[in-house]
C-alpha positions in Angstrom: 100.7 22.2 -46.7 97.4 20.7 -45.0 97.1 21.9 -41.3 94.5 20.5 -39.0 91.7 20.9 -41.7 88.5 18.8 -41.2 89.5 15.8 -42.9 92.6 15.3 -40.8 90.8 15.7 -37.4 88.9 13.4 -35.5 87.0 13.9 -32.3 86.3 11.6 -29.6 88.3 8.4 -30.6 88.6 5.9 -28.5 91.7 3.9 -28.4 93.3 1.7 -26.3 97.0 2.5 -26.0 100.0 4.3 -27.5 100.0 2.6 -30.6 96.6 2.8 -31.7 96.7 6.4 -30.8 99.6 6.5 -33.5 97.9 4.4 -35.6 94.8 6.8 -35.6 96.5 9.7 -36.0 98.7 8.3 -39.2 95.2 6.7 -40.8 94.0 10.6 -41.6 96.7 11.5 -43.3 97.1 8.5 -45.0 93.3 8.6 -45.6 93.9 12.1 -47.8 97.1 10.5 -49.3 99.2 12.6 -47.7 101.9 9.8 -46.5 102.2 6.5 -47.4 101.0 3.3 -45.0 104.2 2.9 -44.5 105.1 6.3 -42.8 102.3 4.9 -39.9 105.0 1.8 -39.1 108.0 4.1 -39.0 106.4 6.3 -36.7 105.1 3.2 -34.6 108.5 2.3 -34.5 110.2 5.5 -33.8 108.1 5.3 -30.7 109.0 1.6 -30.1 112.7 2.4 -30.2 113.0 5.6 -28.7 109.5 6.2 -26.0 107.9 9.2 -25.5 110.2 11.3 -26.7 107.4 13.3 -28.9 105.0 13.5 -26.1 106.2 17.4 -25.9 103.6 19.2 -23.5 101.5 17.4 -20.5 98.8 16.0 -22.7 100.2 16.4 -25.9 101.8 14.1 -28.7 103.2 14.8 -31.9 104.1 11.6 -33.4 106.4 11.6 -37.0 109.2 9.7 -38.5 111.9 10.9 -41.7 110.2 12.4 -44.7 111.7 9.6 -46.5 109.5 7.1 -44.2 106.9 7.8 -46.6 105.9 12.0 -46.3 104.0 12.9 -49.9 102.6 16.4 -48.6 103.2 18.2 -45.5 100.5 17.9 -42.5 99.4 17.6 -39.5 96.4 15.8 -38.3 94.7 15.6 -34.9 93.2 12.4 -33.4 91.6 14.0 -29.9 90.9 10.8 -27.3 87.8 10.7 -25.6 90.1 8.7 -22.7 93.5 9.6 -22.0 96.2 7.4 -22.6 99.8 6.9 -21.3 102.7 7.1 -23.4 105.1 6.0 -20.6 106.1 9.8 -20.6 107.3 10.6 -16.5 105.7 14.1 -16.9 103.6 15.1 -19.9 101.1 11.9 -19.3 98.4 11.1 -20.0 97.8 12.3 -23.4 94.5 13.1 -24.7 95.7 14.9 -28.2 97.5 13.1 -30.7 98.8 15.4 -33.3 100.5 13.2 -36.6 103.1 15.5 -38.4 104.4 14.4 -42.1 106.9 16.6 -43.3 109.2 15.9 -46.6 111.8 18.3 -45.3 113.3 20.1 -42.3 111.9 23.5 -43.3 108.7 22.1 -43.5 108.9 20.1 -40.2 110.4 23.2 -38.7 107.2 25.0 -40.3 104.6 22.8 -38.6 106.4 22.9 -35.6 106.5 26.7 -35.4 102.4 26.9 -36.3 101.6 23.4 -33.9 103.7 25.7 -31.1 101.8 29.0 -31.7 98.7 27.5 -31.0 99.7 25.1 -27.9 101.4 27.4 -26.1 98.4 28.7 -24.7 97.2 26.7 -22.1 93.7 27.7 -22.5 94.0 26.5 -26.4 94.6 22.6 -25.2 92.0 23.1 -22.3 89.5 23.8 -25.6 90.6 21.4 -28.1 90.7 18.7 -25.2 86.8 19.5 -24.5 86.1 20.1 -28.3 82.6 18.0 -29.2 82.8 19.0 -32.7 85.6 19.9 -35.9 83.9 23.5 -35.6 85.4 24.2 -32.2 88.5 22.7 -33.5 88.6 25.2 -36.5 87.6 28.3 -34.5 90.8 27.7 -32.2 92.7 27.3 -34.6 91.7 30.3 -37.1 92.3 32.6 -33.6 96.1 31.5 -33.8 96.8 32.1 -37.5 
């Protein structure tokens, strides 16, 4: 199980809409071989077909599709925007962290959930990985929540 280590986080991307945030989110794990390319389309599509249903908090989004979409390991990675971007969600927008979660099974996704919700549920958490400049801030947020 991978969780928000360094080469599954980016800081500072810039992208221009929903999809790209997706897309950018979905390229790190698929960068580390943890899902296939083709896990990226189904979650693009999940989000084409159903909105913003995964944008969960006020500037968060957890984009995933079916393990069998194309899940190898579990993950999650983080793509943190350097400019917000809407979703379309009527409350949580604009999002500025983009969290892509692969899991092969329900335990699993119930897993990352549970860990993804631990450290989120502090407000003061998102404040800090919304001004993050660096993966080190990143890490030291998330090491507090373990």
């Amino acid at each position: 199980m991978r969780f928000l280590e360094e080469s599954i986080v980016k800081v500072g991307v810039e992208v221009s809409n929903a999809y790209e945030a997706i897309e950018a989110a979905g390229n790190l794990l698929a960068e580390d071989a943890l899902i296939e390319e083709s896990y990226i389309e189904a979650m693009k599509n999940a989000y084409k077909e159903n909105g913003a249903y995964f944008v969960l908090a006020p500037h968060i989004a957890i984009p995933h599709a079916r393990p069998e979409d194309g899940v190898k390991e579990a993950s999650v990675s983080l793509v943190q925007l350097k400019n917000p971007v809407e979703f379309g969600h009527s409350f949580n927008d604009p999002v500025r962290l983009v969290f892509g979660l692969g899991a092969s099974s329900s335990d699993e996704h119930l897993t990352l959930l549970r860990k993804l919700t631990m450290l989120l549920n502090d407000s003061v958490n998102v404040e800090k990985l919304i001004n993050a400049t660096t993966y080190e801030e990143i890490k030291k947020i998330v090491e507090m929540e373990r």
